[in-house]
MDAnalysis code that builds the backbone (N, CA, C; Angstrom):
import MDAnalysis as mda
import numpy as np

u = mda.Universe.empty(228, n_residues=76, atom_resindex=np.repeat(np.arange(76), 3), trajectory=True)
u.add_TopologyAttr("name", ["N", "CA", "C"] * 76)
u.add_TopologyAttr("resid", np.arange(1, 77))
u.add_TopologyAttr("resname", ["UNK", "UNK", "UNK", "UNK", "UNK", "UNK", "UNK", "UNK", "UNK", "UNK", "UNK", "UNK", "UNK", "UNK", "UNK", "UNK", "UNK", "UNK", "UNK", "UNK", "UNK", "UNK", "UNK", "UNK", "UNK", "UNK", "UNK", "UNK", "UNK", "UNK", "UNK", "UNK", "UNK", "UNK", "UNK", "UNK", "UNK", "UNK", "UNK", "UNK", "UNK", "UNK", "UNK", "UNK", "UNK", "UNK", "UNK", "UNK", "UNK", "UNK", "UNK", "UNK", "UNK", "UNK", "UNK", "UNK", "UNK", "UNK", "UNK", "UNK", "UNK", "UNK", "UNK", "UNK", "UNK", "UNK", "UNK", "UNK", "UNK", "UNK", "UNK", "UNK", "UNK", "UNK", "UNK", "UNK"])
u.atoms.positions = np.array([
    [117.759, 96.409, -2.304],
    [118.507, 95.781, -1.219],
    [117.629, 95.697, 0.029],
    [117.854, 94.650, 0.438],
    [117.289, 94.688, 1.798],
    [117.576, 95.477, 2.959],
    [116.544, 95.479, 3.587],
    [116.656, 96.534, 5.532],
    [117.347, 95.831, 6.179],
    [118.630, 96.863, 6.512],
    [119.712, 95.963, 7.680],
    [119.278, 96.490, 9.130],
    [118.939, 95.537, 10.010],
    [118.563, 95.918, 11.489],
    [119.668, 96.182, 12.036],
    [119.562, 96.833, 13.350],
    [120.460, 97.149, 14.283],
    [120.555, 95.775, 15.204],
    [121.390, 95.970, 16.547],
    [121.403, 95.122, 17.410],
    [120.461, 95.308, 18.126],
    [119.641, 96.758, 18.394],
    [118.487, 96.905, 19.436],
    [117.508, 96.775, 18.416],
    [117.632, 96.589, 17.266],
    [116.060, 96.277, 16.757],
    [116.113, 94.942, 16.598],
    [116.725, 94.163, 16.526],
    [117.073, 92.801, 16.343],
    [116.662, 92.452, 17.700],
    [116.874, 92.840, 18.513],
    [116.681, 92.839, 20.065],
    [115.071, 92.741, 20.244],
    [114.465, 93.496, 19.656],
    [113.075, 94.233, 20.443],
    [111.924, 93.060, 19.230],
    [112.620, 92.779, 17.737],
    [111.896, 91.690, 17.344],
    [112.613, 90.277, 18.141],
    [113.534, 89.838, 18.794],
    [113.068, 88.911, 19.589],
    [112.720, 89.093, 20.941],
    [112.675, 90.039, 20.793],
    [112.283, 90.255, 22.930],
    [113.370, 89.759, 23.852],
    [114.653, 90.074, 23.429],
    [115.675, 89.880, 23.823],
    [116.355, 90.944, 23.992],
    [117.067, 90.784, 24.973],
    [118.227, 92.352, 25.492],
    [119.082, 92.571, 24.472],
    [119.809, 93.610, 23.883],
    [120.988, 93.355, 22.597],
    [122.588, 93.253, 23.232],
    [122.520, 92.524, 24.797],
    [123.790, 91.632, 25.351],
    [123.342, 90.300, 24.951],
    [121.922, 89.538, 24.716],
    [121.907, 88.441, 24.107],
    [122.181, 88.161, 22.995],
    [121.729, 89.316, 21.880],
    [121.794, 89.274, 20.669],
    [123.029, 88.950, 20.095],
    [124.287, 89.975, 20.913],
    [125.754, 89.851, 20.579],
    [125.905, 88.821, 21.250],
    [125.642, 87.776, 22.215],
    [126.007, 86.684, 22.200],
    [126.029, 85.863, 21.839],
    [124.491, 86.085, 20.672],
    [124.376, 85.153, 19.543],
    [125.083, 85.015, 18.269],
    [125.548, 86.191, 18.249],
    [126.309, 86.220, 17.440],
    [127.718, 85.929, 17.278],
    [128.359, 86.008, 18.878],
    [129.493, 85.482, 19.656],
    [129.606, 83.920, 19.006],
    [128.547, 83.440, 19.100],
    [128.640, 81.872, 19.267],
    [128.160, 81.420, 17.746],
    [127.847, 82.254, 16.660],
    [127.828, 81.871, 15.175],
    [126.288, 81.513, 15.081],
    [125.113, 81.548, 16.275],
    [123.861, 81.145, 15.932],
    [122.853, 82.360, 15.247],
    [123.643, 83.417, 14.413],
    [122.661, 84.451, 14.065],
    [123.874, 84.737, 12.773],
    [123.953, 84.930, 11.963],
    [124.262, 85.622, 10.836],
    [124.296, 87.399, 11.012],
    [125.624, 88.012, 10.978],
    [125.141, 89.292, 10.686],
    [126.691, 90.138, 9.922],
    [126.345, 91.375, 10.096],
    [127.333, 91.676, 8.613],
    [128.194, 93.122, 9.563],
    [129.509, 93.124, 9.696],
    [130.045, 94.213, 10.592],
    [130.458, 95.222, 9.669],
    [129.791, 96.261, 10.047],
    [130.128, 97.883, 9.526],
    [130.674, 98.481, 10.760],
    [132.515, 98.817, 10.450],
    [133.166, 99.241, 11.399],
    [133.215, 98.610, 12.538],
    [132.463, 98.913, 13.351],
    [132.247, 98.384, 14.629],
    [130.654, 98.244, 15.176],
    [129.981, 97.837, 14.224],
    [128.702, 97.645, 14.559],
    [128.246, 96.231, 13.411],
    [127.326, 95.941, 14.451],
    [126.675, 94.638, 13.882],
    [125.050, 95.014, 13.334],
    [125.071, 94.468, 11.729],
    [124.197, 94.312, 11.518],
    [123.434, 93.142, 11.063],
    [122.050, 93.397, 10.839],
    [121.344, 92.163, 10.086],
    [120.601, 92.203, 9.223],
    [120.645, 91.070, 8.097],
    [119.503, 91.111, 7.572],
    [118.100, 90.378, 7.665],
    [117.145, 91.224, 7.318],
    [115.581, 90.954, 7.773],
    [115.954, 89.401, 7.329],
    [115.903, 88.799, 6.511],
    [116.009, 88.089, 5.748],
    [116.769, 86.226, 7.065],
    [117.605, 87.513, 7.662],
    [118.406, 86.231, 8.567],
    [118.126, 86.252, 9.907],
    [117.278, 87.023, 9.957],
    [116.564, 86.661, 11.598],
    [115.562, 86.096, 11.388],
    [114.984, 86.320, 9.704],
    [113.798, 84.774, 9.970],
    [114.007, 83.659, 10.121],
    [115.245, 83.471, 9.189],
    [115.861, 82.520, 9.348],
    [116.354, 82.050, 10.473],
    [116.923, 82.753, 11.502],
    [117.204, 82.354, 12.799],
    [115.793, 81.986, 13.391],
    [114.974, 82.947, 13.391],
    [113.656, 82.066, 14.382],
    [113.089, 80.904, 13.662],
    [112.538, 80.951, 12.403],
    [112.421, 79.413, 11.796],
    [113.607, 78.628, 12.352],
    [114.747, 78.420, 12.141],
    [115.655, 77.314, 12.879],
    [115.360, 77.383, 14.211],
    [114.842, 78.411, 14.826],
    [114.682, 77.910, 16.005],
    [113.546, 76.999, 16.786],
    [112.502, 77.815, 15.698],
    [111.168, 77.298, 16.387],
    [111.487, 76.046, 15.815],
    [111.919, 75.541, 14.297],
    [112.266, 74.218, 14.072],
    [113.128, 72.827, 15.272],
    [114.067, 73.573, 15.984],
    [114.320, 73.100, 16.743],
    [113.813, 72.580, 18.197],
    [112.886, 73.712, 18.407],
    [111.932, 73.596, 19.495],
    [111.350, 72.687, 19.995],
    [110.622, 72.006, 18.682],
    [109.680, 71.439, 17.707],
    [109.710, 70.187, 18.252],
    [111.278, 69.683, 17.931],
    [112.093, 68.684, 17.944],
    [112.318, 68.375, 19.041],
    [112.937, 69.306, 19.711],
    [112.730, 68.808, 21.181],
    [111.552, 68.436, 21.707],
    [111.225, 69.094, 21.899],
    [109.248, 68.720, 22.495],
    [108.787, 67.049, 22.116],
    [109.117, 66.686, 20.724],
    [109.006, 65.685, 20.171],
    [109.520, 64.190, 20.852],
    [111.085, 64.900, 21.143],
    [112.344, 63.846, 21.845],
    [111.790, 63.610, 23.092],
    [110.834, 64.582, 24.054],
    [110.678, 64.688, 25.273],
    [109.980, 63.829, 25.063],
    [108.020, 63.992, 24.230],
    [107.404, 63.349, 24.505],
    [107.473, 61.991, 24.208],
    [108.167, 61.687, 23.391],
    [108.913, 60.485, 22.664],
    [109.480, 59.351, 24.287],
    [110.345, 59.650, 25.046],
    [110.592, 59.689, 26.094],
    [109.679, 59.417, 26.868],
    [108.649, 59.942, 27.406],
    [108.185, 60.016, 28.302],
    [106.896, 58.429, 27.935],
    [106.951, 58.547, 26.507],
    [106.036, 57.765, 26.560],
    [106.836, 56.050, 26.729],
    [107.886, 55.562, 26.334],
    [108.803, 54.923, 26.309],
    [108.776, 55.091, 28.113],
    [108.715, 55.497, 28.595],
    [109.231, 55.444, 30.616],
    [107.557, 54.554, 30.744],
    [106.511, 54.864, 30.300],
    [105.339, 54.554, 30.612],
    [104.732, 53.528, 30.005],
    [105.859, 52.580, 29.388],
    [105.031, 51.714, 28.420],
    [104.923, 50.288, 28.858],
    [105.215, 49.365, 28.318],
    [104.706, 48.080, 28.647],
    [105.935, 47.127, 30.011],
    [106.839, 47.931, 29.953],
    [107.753, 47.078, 30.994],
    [107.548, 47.629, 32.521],
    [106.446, 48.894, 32.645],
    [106.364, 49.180, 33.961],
    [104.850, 47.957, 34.681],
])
């Protein structure tokens, strides 16, 4: 079976406080599994959360420069 993280280790691999973490989880963008009254995770789904994220990143950056080049093109 896999290593279930805590909220402060989940925290300290994203370099995030663990009031963000539970907010991520508030809002359905992190996967995690409740024992009693504690949240856990698996290794497995915080990669998954940062791959979707950096995937998203990605995308944006893309839309921006996409944009910017479209403001600078042949009708100015």
């Amino acid at each position: 079976m896999e290593k279930l993280l805590t909220v402060k280790e989940v925290a300290e691999i994203l370099k995030r406080s663990p009031a963000q973490v539970n907010r991520l989880c508030r809002l359905g963008m992190i996967k995690f599994v409740r024992f009693d009254y504690e949240r856990l995770f698996l290794e497995k789904d915080v990669r998954a959360f940062v791959e979707r994220y950096t995937m998203q990143k990605d995308a944006e950056e893309n839309v921006i420069k996409k944009k910017r080049g479209k403001g600078n093109g042949a009708g100015v």
